[in-house]
Short mmCIF file of the C-alpha atoms (twelve columns), coordinates in Angstrom:
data_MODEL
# 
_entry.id   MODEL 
# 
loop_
_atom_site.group_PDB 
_atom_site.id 
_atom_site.type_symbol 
_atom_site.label_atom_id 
_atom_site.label_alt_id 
_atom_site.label_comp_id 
_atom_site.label_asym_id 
_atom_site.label_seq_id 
_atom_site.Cartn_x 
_atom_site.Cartn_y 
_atom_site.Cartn_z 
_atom_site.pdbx_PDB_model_num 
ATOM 1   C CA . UNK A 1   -11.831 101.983 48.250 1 
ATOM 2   C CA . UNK A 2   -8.598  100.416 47.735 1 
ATOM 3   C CA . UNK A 3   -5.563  100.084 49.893 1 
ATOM 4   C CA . UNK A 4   -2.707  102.649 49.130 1 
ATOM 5   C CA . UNK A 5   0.656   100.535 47.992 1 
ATOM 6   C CA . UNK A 6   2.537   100.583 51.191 1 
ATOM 7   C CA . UNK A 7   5.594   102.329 51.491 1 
ATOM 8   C CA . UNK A 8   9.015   100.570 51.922 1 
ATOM 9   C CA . UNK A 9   9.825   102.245 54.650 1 
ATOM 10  C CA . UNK A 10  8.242   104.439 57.770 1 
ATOM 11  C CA . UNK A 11  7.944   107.640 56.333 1 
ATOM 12  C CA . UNK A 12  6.957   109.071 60.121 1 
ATOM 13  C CA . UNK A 13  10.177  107.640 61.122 1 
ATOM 14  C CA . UNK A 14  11.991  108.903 58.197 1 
ATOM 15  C CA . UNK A 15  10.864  112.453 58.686 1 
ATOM 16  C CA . UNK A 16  11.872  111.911 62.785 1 
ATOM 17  C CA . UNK A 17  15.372  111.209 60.991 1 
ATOM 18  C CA . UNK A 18  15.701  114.465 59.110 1 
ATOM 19  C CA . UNK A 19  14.620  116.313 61.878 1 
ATOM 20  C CA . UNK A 20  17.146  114.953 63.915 1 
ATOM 21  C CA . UNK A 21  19.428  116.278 61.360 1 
ATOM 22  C CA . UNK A 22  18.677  119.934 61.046 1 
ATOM 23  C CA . UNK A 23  16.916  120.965 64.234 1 
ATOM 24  C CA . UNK A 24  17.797  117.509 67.104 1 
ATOM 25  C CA . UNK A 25  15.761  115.219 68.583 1 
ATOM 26  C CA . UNK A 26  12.286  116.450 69.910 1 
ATOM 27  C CA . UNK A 27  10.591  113.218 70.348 1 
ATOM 28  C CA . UNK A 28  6.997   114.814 70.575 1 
ATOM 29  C CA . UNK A 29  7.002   115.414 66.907 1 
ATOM 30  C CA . UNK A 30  6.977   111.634 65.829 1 
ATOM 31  C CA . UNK A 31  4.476   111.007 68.481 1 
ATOM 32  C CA . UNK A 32  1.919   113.962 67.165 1 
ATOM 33  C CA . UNK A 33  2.676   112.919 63.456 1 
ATOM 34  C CA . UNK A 34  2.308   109.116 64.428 1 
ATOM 35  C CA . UNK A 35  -1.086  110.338 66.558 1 
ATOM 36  C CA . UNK A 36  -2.403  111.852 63.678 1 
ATOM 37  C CA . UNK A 37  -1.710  109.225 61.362 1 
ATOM 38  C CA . UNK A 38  -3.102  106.981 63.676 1 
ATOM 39  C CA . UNK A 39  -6.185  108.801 64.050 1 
ATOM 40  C CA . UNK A 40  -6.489  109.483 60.061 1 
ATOM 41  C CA . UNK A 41  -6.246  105.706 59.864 1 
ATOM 42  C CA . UNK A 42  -8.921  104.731 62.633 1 
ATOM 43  C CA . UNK A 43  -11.801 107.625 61.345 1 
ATOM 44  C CA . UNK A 44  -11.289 105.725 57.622 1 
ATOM 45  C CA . UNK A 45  -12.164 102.487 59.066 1 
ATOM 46  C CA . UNK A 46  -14.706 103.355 61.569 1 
ATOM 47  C CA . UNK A 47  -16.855 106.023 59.016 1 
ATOM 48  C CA . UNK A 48  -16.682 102.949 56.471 1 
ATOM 49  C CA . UNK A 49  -18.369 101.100 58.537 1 
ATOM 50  C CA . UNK A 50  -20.923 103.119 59.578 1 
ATOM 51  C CA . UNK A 51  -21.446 105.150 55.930 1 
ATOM 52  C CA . UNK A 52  -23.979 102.096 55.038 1 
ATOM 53  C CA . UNK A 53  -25.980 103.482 57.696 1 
ATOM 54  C CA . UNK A 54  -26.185 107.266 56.463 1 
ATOM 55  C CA . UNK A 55  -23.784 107.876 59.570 1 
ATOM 56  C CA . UNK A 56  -20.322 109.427 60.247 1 
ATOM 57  C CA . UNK A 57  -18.547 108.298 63.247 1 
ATOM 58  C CA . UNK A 58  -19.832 112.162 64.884 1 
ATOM 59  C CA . UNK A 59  -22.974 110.899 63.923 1 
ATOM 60  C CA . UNK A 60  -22.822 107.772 65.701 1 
ATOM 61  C CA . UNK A 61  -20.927 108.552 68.856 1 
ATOM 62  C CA . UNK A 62  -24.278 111.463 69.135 1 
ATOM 63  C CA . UNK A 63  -26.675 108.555 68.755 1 
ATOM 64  C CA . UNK A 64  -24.358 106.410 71.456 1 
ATOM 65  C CA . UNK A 65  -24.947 109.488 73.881 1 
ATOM 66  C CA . UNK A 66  -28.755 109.662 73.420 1 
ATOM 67  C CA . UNK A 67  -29.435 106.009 73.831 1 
ATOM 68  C CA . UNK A 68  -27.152 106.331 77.422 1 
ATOM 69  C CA . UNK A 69  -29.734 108.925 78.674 1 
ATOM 70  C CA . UNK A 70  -32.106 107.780 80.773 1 
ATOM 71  C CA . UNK A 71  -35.010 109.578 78.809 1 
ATOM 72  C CA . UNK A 72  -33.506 108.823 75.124 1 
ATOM 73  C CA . UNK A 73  -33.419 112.991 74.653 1 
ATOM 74  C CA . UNK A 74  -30.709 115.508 76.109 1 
ATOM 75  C CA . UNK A 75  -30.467 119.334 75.579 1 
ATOM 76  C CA . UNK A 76  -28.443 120.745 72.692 1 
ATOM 77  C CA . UNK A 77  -26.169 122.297 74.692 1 
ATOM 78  C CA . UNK A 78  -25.178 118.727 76.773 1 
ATOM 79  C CA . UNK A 79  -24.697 117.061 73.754 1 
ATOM 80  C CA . UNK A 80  -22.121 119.493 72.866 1 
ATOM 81  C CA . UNK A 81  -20.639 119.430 76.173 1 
ATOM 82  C CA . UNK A 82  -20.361 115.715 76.391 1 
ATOM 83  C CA . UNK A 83  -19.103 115.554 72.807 1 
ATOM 84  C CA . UNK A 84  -16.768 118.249 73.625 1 
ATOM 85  C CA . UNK A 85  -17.545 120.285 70.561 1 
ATOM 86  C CA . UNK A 86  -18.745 123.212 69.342 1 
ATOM 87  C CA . UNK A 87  -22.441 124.008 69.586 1 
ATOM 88  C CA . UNK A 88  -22.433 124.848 65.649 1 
ATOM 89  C CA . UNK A 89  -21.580 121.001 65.144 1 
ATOM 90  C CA . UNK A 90  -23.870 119.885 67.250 1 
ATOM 91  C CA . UNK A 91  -26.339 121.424 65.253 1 
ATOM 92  C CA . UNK A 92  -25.224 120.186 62.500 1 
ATOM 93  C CA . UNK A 93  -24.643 116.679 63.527 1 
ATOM 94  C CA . UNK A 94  -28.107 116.789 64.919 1 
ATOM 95  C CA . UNK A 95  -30.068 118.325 61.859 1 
ATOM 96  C CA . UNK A 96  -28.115 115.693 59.761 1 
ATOM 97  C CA . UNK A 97  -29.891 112.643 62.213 1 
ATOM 98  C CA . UNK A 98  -33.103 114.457 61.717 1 
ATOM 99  C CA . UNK A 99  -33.072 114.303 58.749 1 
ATOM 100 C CA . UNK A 100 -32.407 110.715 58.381 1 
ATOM 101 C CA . UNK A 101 -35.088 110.126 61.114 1 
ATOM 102 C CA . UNK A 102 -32.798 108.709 63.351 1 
ATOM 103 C CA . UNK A 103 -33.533 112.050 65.878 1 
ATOM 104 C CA . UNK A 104 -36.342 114.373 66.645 1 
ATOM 105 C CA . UNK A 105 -36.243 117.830 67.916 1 
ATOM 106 C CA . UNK A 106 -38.566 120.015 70.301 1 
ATOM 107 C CA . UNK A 107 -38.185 122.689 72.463 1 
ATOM 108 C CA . UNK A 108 -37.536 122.017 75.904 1 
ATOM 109 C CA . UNK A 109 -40.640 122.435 78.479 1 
ATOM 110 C CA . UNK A 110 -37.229 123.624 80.937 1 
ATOM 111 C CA . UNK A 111 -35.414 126.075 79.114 1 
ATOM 112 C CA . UNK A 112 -37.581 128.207 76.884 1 
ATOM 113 C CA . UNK A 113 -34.617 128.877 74.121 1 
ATOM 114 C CA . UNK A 114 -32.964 125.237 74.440 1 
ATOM 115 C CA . UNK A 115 -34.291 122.533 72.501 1 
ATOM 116 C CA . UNK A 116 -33.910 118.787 73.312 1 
ATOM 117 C CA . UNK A 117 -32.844 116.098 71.070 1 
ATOM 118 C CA . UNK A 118 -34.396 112.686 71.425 1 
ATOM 119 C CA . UNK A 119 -33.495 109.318 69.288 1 
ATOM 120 C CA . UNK A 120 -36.522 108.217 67.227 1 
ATOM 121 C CA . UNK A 121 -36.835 104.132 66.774 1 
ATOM 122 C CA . UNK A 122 -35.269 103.732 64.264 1 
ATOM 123 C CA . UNK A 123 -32.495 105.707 65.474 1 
ATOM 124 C CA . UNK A 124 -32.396 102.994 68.341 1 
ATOM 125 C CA . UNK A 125 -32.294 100.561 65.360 1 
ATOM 126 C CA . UNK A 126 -29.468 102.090 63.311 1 
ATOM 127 C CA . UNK A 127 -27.279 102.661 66.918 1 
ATOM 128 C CA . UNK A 128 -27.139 98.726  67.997 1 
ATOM 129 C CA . UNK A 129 -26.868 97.396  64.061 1 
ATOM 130 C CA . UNK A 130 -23.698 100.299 63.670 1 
ATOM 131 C CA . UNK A 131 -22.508 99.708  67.193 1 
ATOM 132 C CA . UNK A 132 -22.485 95.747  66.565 1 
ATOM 133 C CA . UNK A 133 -20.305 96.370  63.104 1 
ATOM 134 C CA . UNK A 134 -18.060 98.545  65.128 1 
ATOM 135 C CA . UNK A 135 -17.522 96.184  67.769 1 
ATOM 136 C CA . UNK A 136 -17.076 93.420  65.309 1 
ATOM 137 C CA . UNK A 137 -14.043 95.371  63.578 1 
ATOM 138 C CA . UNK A 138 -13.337 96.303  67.472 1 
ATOM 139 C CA . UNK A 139 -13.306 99.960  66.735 1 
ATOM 140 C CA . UNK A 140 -10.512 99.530  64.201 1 
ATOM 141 C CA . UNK A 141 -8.082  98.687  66.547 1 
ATOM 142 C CA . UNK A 142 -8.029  95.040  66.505 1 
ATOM 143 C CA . UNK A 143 -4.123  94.840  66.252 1 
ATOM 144 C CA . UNK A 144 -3.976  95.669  70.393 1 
ATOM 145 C CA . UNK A 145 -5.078  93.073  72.637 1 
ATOM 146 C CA . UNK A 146 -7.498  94.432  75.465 1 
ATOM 147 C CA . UNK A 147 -4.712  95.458  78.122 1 
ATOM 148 C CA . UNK A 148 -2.782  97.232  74.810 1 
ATOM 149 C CA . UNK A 149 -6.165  99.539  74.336 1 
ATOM 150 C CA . UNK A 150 -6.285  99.816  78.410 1 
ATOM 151 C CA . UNK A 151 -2.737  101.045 77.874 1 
ATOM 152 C CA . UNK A 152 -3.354  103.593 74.960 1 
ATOM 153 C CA . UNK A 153 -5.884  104.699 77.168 1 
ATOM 154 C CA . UNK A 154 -3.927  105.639 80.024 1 
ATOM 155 C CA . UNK A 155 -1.315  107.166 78.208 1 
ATOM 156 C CA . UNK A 156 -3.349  109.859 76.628 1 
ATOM 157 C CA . UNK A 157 -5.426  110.434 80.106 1 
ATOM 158 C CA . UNK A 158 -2.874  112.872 81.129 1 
ATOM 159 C CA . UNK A 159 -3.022  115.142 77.595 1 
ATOM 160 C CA . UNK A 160 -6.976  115.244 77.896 1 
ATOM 161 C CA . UNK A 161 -6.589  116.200 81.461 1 
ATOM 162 C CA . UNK A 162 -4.101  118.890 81.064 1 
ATOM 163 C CA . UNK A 163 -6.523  120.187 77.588 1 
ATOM 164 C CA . UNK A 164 -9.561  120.576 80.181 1 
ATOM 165 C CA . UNK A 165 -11.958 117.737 78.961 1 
ATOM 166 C CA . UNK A 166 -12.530 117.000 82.482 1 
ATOM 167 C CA . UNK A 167 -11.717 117.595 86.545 1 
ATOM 168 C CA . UNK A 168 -9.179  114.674 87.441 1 
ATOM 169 C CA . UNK A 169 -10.421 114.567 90.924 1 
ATOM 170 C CA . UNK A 170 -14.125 114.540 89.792 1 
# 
């Protein structure tokens, strides 16, 4: 895909500008704009890398999860909660992996209407050949240096925190 001709100017900062203008400075409104940007940008880069392997970065990070279980397989319903998403995409993210073979399905022996998903071999294969692509291109964000990333990090702890995704004091 080719690169878009780059503006001559900031266009994030430009629209900060006008806003200044007609309704004053709220700050917060460059950040979210330069946050979402930021994250249009980063998805691009990361699901071109991993498209050669019939993956999407949701894909992936699902695959990530099941090879950190100790068994290879979790239930439905924690995949959703560690992905923090809704339990119609993790259906969806998971029927997709079946059907590339990368995941299995069965019903679990512990809850009689959950099912478990478990990562096949070559799911296993396709995880450490995507996840050493990804870390090559480190993730897209290659412009920060390590303490930079530590820093982006910490800044958007507090937003997660105050959203829910998890107990600060846990």
């Amino acid at each position: 895909m080719p690169k878009p001709l780059s503006l001559p100017f900031d266009p994030i900062a430009r629209a900060d500008e006008h806003w200044n203008q007609r309704w004053g400075a709220v700050p917060s409104m460059a950040a979210i704009t330069s946050i979402m940007r930021a994250q249009q940008i980063l998805l691009g880069q990361v699901d071109a890398v991993v498209k050669p392997y019939a993956l999407t970065f949701a894909r992936y990070e699902a695959l990530v999860l099941l090879t950190f279980s100790k068994a290879g397989e979790l239930p439905m319903s924690k995949i959703g909660e560690r992905l923090m998403v809704h339990p119609t995409s993790v259906t969806n993210t998971v029927d997709r992996l079946v059907g590339s073979g990368l995941v299995a399905k069965r019903p679990n022996p512990n809850d009689g209407r959950g099912t478990l998903a478990s990562i096949t071999d070559k799911g296993r294969e396709v995880c450490e050949a995507a996840t050493r692509d990804l870390v090559a291109m480190d993730f897209g964000l290659g412009v920060y240096d390590a303490e930079e990333c530590g820093e982006i990090f910490a800044l958007l702890r507090p937003l997660r925190i105050a959203a829910g995704d998890f107990d600060e004091g846990a």
